[in-house]
C-alpha positions in Angstrom: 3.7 -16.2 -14.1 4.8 -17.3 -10.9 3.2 -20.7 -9.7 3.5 -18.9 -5.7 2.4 -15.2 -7.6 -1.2 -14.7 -5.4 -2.2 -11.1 -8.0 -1.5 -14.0 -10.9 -4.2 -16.2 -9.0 -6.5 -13.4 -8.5 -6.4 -12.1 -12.3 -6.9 -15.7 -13.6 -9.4 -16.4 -11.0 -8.2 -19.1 -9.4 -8.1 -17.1 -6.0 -11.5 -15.1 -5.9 -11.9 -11.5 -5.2 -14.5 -9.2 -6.5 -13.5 -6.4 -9.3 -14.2 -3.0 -9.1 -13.0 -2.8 -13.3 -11.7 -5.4 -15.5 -10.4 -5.4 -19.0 -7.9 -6.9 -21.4 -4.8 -5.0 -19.2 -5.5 -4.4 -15.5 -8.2 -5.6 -12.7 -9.2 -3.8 -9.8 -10.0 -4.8 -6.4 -9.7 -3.6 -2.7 -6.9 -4.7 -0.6 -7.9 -7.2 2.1 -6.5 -5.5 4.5 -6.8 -1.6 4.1 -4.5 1.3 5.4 -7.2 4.2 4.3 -11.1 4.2 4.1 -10.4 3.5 0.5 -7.6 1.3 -0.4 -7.7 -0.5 -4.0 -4.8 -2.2 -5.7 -4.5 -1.5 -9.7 -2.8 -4.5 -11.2 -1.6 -5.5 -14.8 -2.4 -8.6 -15.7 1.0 -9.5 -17.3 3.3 -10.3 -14.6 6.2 -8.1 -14.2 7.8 -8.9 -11.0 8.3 -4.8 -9.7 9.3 -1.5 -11.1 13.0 -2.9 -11.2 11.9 -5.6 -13.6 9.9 -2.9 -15.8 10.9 -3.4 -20.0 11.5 -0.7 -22.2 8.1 -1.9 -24.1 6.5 -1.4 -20.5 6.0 2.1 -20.8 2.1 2.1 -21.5 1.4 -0.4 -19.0 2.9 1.9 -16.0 1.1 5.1 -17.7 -1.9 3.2 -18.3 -1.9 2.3 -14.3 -2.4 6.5 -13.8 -4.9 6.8 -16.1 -6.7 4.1 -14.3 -6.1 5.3 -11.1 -7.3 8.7 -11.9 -10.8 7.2 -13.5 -10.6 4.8 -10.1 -10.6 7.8 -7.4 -13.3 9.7 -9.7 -15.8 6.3 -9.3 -14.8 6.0 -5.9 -15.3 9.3 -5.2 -12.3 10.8 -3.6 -11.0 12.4 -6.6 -11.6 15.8 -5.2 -10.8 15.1 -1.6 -7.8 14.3 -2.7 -5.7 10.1 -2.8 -2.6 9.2 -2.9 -0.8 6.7 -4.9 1.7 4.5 -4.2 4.3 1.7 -5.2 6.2 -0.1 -3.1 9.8 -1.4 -4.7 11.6 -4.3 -3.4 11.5 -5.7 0.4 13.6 -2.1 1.8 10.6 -0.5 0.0 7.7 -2.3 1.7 6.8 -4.5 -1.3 5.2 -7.8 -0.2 3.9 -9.2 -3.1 6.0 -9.4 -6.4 3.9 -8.3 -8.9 4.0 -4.7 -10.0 0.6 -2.8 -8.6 -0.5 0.3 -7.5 -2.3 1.4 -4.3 -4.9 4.0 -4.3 -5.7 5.5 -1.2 -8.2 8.4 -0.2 -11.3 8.9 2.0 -9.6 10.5 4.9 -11.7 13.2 6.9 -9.8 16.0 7.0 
């Protein structure tokens, strides 16, 4: 973990933010400053710094991060509307904070 990491801080609660789902792998929460109607951040709780950085050994943290995102859009109910998911990789890629997540986003009227 990264002393400057702010996801660490949220998943060990030392910055709060309210979870939408929590368990021994990943928490959930809304990003503070949305790009879609719905716009939640799926984040492992073991710190890998982005894809780049990703371990062989890895592999079912990234596929569990689908899974979740699919069970995510169903509770937030755009999983019919349709969502998008996103990472971004590196600075060139749009990544701000360093500390592999996933956005979900959905709720456009269309």
């Amino acid at each position: 973990m990264s002393d400057n990491c702010l996801f660490c801080k949220i998943v060990n609660r030392e910055v709060p933010s309210e979870f939408l789902y929590e368990d021994e792998t990943y928490v959930v929460f809304r990003d503070i400053n949305p790009h879609a109607p719905v716009h939640l951040l799926l984040v492992p709780k073991k710190c890998i710094r982005s894809i780049n950085d990703l371990k062989d050994d890895d592999h079912k943290i990234v596929s569990g991060l689908f899974m979740l995102a699919k069970e995510m859009a169903k509770q937030e109910g755009v999983n019919n509307s349709g969502y998008k998911l996103l990472f971004n990789v590196e600075k060139g890629g749009g990544q701000e904070i360093f500390h592999l997540h996933l956005h979900l986003f959905g709720g456009w009227k269309r």
